[in-house]
C-alpha positions in Angstrom: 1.5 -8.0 -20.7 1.9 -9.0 -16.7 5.2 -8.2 -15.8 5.6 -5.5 -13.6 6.5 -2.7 -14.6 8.2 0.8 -12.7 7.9 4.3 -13.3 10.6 6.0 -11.7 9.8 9.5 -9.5 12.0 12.4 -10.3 13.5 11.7 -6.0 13.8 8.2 -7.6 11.6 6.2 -6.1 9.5 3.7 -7.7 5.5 2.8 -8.7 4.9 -0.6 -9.2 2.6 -1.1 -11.9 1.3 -4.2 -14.4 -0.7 -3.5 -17.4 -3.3 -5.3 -20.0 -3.2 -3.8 -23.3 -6.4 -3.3 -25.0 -8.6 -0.8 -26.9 -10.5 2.4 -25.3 -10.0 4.5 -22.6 -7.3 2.9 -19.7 -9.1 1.9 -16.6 -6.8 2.5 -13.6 -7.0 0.5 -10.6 -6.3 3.3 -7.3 -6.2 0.8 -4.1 -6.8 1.9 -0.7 -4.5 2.7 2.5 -2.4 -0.4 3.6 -3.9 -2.4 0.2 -1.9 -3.2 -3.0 -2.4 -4.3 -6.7 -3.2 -8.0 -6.1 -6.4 -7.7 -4.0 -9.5 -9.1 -4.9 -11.1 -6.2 -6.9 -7.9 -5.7 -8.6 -7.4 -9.0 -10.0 -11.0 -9.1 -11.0 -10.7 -6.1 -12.7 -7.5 -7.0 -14.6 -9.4 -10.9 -15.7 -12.4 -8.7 -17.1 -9.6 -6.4 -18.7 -8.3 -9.9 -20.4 -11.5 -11.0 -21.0 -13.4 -7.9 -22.8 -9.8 -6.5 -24.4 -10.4 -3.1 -22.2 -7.0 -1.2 -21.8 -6.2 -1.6 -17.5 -3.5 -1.0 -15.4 -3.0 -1.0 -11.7 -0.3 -0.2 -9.2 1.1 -0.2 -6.1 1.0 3.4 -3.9 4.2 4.4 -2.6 5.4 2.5 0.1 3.0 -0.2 -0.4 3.2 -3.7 -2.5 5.8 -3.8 -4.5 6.6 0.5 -5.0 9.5 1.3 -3.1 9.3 4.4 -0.4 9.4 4.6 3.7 6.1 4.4 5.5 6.6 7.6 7.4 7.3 9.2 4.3 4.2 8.5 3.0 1.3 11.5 3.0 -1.4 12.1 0.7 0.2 14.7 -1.4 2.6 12.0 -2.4 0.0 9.6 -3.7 -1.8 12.3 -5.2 1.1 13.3 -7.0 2.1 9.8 -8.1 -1.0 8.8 -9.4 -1.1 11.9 -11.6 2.3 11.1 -13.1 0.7 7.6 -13.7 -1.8 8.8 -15.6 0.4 11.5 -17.2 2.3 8.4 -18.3 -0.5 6.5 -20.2 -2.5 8.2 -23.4 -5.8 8.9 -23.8 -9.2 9.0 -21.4 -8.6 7.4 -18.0 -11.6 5.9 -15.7 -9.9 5.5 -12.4 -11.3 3.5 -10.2 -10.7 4.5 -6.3 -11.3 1.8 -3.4 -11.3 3.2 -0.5 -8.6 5.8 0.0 -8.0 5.3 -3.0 -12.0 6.9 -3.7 -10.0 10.0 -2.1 -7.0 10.0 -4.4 -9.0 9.4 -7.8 -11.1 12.4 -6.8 -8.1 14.3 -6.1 -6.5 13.2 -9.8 -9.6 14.4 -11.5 -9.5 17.6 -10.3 -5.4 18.3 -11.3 -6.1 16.3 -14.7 -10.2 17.0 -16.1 -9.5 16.5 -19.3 -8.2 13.1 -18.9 -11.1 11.6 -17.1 -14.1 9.5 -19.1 -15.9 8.6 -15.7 -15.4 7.7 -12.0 -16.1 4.4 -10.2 -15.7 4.8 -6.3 -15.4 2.0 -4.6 -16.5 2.7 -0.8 -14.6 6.3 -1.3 -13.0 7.9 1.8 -12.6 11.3 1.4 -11.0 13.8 4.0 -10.5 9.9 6.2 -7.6 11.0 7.9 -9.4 14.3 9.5 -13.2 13.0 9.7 -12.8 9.3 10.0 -9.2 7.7 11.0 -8.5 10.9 13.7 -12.5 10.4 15.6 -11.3 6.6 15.8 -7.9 6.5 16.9 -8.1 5.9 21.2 -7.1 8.8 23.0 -3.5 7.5 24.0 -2.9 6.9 20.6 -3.7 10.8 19.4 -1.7 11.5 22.0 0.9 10.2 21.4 1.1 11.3 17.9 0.6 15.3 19.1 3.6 14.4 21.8 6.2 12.1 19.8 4.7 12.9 16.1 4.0 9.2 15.4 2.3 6.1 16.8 2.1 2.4 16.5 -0.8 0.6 15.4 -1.6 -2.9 15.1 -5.0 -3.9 13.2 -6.7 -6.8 12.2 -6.3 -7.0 8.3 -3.7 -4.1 8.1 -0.9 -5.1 10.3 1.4 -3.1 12.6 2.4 0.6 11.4 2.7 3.6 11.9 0.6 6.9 12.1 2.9 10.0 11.9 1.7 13.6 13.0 3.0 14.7 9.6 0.8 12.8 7.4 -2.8 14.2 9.5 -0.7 17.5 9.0 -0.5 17.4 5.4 -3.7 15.6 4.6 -5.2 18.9 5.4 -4.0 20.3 2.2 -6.1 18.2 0.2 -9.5 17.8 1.9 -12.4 17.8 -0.3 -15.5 18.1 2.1 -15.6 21.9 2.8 -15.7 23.3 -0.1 -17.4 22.7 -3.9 -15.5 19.6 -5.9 -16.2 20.5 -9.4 -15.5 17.4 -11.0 -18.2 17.4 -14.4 -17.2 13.9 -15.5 -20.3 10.7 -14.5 -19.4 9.6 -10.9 -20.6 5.9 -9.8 -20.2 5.1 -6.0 -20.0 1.4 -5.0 -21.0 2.1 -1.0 -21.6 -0.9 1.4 -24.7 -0.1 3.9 -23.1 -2.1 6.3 -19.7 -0.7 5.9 -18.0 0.1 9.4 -14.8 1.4 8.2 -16.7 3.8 5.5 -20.5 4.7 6.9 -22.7 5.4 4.2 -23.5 8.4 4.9 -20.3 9.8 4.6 -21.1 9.6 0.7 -23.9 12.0 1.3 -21.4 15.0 2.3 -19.8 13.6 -0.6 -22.3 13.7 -3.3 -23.7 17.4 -1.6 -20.5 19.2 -2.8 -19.8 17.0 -5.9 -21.0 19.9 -9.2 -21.5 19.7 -12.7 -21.4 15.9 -13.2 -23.8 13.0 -13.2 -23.6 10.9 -9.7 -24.7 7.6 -9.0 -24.9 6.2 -5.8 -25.1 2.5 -5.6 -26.2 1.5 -1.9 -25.4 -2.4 -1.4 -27.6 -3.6 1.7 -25.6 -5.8 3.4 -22.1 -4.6 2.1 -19.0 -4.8 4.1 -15.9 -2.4 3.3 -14.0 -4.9 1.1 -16.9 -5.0 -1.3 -15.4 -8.7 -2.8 -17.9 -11.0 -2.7 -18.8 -12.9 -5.9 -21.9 -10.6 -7.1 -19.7 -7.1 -5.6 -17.3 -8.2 -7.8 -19.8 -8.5 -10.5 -21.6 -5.6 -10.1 -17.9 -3.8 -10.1 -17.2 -5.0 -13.5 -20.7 -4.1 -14.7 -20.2 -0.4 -13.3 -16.6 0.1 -14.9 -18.2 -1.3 -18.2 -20.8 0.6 -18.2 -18.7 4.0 -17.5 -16.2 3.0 -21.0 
């Protein structure tokens, strides 16, 4: 089945999703900030779903795609919680995989849901961005003017025009993973792009150092970019999450 789909929030708002039916566990598709369910990675995901009969859905965060929600509502804690209810919503073992923020968020659901999770596959993962990668990058007018006025414009090649708020940096904070132990025990595999400028690879190693009681793998593809959607990323994608099931 393609149609979309909703799952209404208890404020009423809604996640997008589509599904394929199929047997074992559900492999959920997490996108990244600003991305939505009919990217690249997602659709090749959801033909390999077709093709091999694996169960799969994938959805759109809130205020992205085809959810409904206001930007400057939108924080971290809310896509945290509405992935959870997503998978709360499906039976069974789950392998989400997380593309970028998305990396962050599927983290995030394993540790409020362990006993749901078969495996990991992080796709470029960007963990704690807000504080240690987004904040360092933004010019200095810009930070500014989110301390002064609480929210700033940006306009970005591949993203668009939007807008940063104060409150979303504010509340990320409650959720940032790099400063203390993540005990997630379930196999992790990390899809990371050497030549990734949005994501460095080494921002995996502060990653993997805190990461305890489960089997990581870190795949380092030389010559990667951040999307990760070439013909053979998209290949060895499929061949990760297959392996993982």
């Amino acid at each position: 089945m393609s149609d979309i789909q909703t799952l209404t929030r208890p404020d009423g708002e809604t996640l997008a999703f589509k599904r394929v039916a199929g047997a074992g566990p559900t492999v959920v598709w997490i996108g990244g900030f600003r991305s939505d369910m009919e990217g690249t990675k997602a659709l090749a995901l959801d033909a390999a779903a077709r093709e091999h009969g694996w169960n799969f859905v994938r959805y759109d965060h809130f205020a992205h795609g085809q959810s409904s929600g206001d930007w400057r509502q939108a924080t971290i804690g809310r896509w945290r919680e509405d992935a959870i209810a997503l998978i709360d919503s499906l039976k069974g073992p789950v392998i989400p995989v997380g593309s970028s923020m998305g990396g962050w968020i599927a983290l995030l659901a394993a540790l409020a849901r362990p006993e749901r999770m078969k495996a990991l596959v992080l796709i470029n993962p960007a963990q704690d961005f807000t504080e240690r990668l987004m904040w360092p990058g933004l010019a200095d007018h810009e930070r500014q003017a989110i301390l002064r006025d609480g929210e700033t414009t940006i306009v970005e090649e591949g993203l668009g025009v939007y807008v940063l708020t104060r409150a979303m940096f504010e509340e990320a904070r409650s959720w940032l993973l790099l400063d203390e132990t993540i005990p997630v025990s379930v196999p992790i595999h990390i899809l990371q792009g050497r030549e990734d400028p949005t994501v460095p690879w080494h921002h995996q190693l502060a990653l993997i150092d805190r990461l305890l009681g489960g089997h990581v793998h870190l795949d380092l593809i030389a010559g990667g970019d951040h999307r990760l959607s070439s013909e053979a990323d998209l290949h060895r994608l499929i061949e990760t999450v297959a392996r993982n099931r």
